[in-house]
PLY file of the C-alpha trace (Angstrom):
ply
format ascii 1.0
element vertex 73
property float x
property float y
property float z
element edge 72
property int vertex1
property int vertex2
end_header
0.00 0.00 0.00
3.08 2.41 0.75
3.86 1.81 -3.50
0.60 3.37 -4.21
0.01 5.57 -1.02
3.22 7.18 -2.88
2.01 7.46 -6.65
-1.38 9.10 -5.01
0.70 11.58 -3.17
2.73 12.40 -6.45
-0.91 12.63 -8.78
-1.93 15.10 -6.48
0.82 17.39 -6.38
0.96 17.13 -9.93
-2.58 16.23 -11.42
-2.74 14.21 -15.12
-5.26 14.08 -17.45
-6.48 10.51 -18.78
-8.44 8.64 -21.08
-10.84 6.49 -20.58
-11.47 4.29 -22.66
-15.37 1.77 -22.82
-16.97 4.13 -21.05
-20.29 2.96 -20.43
-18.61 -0.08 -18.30
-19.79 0.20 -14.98
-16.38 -0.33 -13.48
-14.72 2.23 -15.81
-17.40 4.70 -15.04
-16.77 4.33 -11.58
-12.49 4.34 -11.88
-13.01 7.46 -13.79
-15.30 9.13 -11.00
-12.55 7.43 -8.10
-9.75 9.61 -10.25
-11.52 12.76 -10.30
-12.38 12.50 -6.64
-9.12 11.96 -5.50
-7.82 14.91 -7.24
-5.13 12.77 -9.39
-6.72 14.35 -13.02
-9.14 15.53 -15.24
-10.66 12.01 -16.46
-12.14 11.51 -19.98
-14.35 9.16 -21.20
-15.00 7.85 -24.76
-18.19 6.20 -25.78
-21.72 7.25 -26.62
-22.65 10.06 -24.30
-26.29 9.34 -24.37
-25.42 5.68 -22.66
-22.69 6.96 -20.71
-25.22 9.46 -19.15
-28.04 6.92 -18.57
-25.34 4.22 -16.95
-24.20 6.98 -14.78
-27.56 7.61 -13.53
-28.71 4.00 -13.20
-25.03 3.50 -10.79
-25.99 7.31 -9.15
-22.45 8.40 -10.18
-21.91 12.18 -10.85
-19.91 12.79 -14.01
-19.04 16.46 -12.54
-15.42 17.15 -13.84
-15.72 14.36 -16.13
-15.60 14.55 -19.84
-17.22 12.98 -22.34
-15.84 12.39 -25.53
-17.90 9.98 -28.49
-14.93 9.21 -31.28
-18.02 8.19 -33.43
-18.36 11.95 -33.52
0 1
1 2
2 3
3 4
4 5
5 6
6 7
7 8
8 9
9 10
10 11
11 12
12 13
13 14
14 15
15 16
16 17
17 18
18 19
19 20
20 21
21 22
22 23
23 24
24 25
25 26
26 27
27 28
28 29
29 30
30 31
31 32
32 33
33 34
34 35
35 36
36 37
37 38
38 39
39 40
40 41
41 42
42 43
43 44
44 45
45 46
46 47
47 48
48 49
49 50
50 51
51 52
52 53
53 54
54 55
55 56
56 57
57 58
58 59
59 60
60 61
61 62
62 63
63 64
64 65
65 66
66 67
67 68
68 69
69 70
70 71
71 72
């Protein structure tokens, strides 16, 4: 736990931004939600954001400070 205890520390001080990717998976909905609310980033998502939104709301995750982006677009 020290290992990641110490990569936590160093996103913090020195946020990222990362992709995403399958984002209407229920688990990567919810990593991307666990990244922005640790303050490591600014997490994107790709996929549909019509699904994305709806999955979100069926697992009553906020997508505030995440980003959506459809490549289909």
């Amino acid at each position: 736990m020290r290992f990641i205890g110490n990569i936590i520390e160093k996103l913090q001080r020195h946020p990222k931004r990362i992709v995403f990717p399958e984002g209407t998976e229920p688990r990567v909905l919810q990593a991307a939600r666990q990244y922005y609310s640790l303050r490591l980033g600014a997490p994107i998502l790709l996929g549909d954001r019509t699904k994305i939104k709806a999955l979100a709301g069926d697992l009553n995750v906020s997508l505030e400070g995440i980003r959506i982006i459809n490549p289909a677009e």
